[in-house]
SENUMI-890872 format. One record per residue (C-alpha): residue in three letters; x, y, z. Coordinates in nm, 4 decimals, m for minus. Layout:
N
<ropa residuo="ALA" c1="X" c2="Y" c3="Z"/>
...
//
This chain:
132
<ropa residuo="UNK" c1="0.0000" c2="0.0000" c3="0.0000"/>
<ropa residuo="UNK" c1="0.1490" c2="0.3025" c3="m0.1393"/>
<ropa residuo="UNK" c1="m0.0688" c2="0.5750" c3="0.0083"/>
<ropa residuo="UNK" c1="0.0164" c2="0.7512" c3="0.2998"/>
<ropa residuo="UNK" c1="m0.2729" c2="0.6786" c3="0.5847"/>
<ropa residuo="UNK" c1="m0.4878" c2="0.9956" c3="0.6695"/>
<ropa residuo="UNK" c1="m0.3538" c2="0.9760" c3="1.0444"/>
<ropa residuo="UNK" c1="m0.2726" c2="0.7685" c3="1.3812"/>
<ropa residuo="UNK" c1="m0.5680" c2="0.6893" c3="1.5407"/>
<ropa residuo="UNK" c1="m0.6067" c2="0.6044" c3="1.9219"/>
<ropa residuo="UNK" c1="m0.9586" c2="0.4558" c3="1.9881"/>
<ropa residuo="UNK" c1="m1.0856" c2="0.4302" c3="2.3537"/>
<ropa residuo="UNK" c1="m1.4071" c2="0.2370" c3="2.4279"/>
<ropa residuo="UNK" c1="m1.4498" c2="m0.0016" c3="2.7316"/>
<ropa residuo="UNK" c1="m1.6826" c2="m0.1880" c3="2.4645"/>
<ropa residuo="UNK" c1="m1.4408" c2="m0.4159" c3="2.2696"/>
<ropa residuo="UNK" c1="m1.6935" c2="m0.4557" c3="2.0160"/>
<ropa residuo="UNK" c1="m1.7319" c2="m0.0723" c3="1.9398"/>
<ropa residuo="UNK" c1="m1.3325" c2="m0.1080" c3="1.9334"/>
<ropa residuo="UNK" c1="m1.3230" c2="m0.3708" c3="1.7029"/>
<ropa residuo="UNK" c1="m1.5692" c2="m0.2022" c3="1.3939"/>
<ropa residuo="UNK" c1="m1.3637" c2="0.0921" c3="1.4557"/>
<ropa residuo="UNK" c1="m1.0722" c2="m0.0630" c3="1.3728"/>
<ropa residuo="UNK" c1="m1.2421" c2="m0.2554" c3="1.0850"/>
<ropa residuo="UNK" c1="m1.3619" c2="0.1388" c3="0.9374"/>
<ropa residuo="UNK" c1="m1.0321" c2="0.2932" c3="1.0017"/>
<ropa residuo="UNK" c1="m0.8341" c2="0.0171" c3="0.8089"/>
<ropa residuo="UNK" c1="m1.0765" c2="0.0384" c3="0.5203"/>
<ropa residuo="UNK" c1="m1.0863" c2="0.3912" c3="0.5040"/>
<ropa residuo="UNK" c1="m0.7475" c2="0.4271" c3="0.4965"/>
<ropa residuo="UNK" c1="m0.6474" c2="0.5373" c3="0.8573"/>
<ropa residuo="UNK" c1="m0.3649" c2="0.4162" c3="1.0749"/>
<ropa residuo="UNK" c1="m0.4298" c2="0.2343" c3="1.4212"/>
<ropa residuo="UNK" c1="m0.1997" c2="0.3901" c3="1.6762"/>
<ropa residuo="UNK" c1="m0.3196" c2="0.1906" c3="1.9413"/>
<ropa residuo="UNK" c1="m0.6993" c2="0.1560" c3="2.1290"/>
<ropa residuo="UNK" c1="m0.7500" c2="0.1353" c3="2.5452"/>
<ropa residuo="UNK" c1="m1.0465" c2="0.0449" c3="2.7457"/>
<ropa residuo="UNK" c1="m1.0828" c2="0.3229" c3="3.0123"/>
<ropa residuo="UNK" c1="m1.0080" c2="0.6856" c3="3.0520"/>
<ropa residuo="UNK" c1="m0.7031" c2="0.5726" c3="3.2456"/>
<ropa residuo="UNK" c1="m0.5491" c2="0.3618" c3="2.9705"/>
<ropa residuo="UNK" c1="m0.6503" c2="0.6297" c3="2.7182"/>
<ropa residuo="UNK" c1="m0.4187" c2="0.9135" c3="2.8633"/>
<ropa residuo="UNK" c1="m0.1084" c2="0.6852" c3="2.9156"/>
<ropa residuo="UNK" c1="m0.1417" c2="0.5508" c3="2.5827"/>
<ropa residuo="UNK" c1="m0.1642" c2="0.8676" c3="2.4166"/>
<ropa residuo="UNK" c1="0.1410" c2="1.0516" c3="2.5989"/>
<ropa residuo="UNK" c1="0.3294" c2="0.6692" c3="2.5141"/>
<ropa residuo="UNK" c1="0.2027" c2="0.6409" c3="2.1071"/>
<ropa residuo="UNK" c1="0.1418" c2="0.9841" c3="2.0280"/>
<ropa residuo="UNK" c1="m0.1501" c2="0.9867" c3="1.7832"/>
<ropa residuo="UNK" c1="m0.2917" c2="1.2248" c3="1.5563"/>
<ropa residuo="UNK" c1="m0.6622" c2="1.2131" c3="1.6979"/>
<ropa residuo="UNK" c1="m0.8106" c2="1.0172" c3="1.9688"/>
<ropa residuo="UNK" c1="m1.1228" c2="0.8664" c3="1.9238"/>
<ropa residuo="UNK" c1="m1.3267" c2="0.8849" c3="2.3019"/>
<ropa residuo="UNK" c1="m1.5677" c2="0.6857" c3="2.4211"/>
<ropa residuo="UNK" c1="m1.7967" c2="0.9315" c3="2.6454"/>
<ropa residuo="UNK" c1="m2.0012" c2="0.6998" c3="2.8589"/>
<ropa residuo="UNK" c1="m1.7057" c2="0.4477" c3="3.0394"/>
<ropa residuo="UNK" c1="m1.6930" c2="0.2899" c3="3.3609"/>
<ropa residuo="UNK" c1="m1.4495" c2="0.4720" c3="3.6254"/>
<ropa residuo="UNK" c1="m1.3086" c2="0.7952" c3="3.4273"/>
<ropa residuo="UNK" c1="m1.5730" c2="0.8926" c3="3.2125"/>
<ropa residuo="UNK" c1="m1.4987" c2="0.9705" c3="2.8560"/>
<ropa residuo="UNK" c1="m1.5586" c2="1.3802" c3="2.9282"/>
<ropa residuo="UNK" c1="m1.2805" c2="1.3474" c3="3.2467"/>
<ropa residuo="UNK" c1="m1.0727" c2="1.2227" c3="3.0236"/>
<ropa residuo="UNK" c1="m1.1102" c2="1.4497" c3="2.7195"/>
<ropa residuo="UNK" c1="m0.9676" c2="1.7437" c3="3.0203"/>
<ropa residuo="UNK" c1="m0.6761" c2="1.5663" c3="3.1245"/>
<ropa residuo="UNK" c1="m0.6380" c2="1.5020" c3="2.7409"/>
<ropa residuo="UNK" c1="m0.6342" c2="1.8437" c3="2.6958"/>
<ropa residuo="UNK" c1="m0.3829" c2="1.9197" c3="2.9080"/>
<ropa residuo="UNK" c1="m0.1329" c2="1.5811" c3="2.8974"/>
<ropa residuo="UNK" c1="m0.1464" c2="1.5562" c3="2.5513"/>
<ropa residuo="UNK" c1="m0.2262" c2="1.9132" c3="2.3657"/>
<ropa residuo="UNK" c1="m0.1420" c2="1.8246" c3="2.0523"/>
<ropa residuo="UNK" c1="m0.3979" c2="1.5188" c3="2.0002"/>
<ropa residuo="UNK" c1="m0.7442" c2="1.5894" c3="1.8470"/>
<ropa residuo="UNK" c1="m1.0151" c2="1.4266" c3="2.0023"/>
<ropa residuo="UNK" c1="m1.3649" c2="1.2967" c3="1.8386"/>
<ropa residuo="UNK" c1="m1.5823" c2="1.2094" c3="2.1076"/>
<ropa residuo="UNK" c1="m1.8188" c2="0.8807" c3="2.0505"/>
<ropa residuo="UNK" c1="m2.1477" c2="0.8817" c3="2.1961"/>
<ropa residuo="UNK" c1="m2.4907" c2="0.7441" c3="2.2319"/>
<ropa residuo="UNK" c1="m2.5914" c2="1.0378" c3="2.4385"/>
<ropa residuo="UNK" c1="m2.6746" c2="1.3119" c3="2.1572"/>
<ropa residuo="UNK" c1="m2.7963" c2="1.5166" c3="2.3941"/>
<ropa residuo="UNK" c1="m2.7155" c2="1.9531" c3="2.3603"/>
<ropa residuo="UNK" c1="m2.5810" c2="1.9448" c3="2.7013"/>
<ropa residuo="UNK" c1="m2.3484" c2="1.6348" c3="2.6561"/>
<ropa residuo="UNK" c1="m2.2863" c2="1.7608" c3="2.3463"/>
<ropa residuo="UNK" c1="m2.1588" c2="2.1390" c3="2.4467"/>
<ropa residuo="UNK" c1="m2.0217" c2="2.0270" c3="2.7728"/>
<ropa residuo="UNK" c1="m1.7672" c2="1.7683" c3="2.4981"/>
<ropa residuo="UNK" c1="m1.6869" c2="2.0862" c3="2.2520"/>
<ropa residuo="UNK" c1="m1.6062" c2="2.3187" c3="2.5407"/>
<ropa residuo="UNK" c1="m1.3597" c2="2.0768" c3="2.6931"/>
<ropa residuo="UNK" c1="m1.2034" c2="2.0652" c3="2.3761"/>
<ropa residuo="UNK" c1="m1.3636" c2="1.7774" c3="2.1656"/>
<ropa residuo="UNK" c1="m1.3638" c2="1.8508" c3="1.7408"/>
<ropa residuo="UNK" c1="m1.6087" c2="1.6344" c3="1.6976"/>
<ropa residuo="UNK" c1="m1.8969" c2="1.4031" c3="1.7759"/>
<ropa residuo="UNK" c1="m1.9896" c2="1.0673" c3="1.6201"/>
<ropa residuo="UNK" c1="m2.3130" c2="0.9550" c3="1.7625"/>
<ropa residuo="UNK" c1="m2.3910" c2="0.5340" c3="1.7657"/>
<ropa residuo="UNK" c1="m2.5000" c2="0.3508" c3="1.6175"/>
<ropa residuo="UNK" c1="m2.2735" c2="0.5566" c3="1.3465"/>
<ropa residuo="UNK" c1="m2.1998" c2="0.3909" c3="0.9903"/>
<ropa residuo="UNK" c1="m1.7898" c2="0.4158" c3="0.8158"/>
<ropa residuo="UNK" c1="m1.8982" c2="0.7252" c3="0.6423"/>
<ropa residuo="UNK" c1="m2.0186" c2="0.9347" c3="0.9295"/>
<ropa residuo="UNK" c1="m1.6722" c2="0.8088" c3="1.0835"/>
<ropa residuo="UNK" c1="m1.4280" c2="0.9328" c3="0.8022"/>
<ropa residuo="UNK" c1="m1.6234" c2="1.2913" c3="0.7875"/>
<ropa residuo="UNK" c1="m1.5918" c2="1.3270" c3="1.1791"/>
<ropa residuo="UNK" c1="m1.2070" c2="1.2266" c3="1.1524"/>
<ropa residuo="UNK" c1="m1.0976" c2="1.4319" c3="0.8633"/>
<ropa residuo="UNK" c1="m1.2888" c2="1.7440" c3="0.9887"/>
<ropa residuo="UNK" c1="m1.0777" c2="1.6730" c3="1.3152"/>
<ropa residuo="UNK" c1="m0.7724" c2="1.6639" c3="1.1426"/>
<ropa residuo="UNK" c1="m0.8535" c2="1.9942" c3="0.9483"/>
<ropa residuo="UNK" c1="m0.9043" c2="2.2005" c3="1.2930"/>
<ropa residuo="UNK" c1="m0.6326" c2="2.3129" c3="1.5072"/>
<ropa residuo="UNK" c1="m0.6094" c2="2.0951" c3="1.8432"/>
<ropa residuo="UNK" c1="m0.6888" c2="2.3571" c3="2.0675"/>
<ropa residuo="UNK" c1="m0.9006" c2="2.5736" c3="1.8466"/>
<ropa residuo="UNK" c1="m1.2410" c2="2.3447" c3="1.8591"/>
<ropa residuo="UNK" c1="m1.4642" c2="2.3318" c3="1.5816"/>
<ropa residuo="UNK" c1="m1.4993" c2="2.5680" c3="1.2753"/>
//
């Protein structure tokens, strides 16, 4: 394979199923795994060790929740863009995710489409300059 991947991905879900299809979209769509953890504690570690290009964050996770660990994200790892995935669409979960920081939102159940536009938007905005 001969083209360069789109960027190093770090996926974080404590549901190893929701880990595995992500892998399975980011291969075919041309993405590079970086690594993938299964709690907010594994997540930050993992991303200071493999230094990827955008997180994706599970928000709903036992322990740490996904939004505790988008902050400490923020601030252990600057650099990393994080897209936030959620079954909670609500405006409050939502805004609370953006103004920590988050450039993006995929909701579930969420198809390989809707996971390429929310990565390559991420990858288009500045880490710490959120969305638009």
């Amino acid at each position: 394979m001969d083209a360069k991947p789109h960027g190093r991905v770090l996926i974080v879900d404590d549901d190893t199923m929701i880990r595995t299809l992500l892998k399975a979209i980011l291969r075919a769509e041309g993405w590079a795994l970086a690594g993938e953890a299964a709690s907010g504690e594994q997540a930050i570690s993992q991303c200071k060790f493999l230094d990827p290009d955008i997180v994706c964050l599970d928000v709903m996770m036992p322990g740490m929740s996904g939004l505790e660990t988008l902050k400490v994200l923020r601030k252990e790892c600057p650099d990393v863009r994080v897209v936030m995935i959620t079954a909670d669409s609500s405006t409050a979960t939502v805004r609370e995710a953006v103004s920590a920081g988050a450039l993006g939102y995929i909701i579930k159940p969420f198809n390989a489409r809707r996971v390429a536009d929310a990565l390559h938007q991420a990858m288009k905005a500045t880490p710490e300059g959120g969305i638009g």
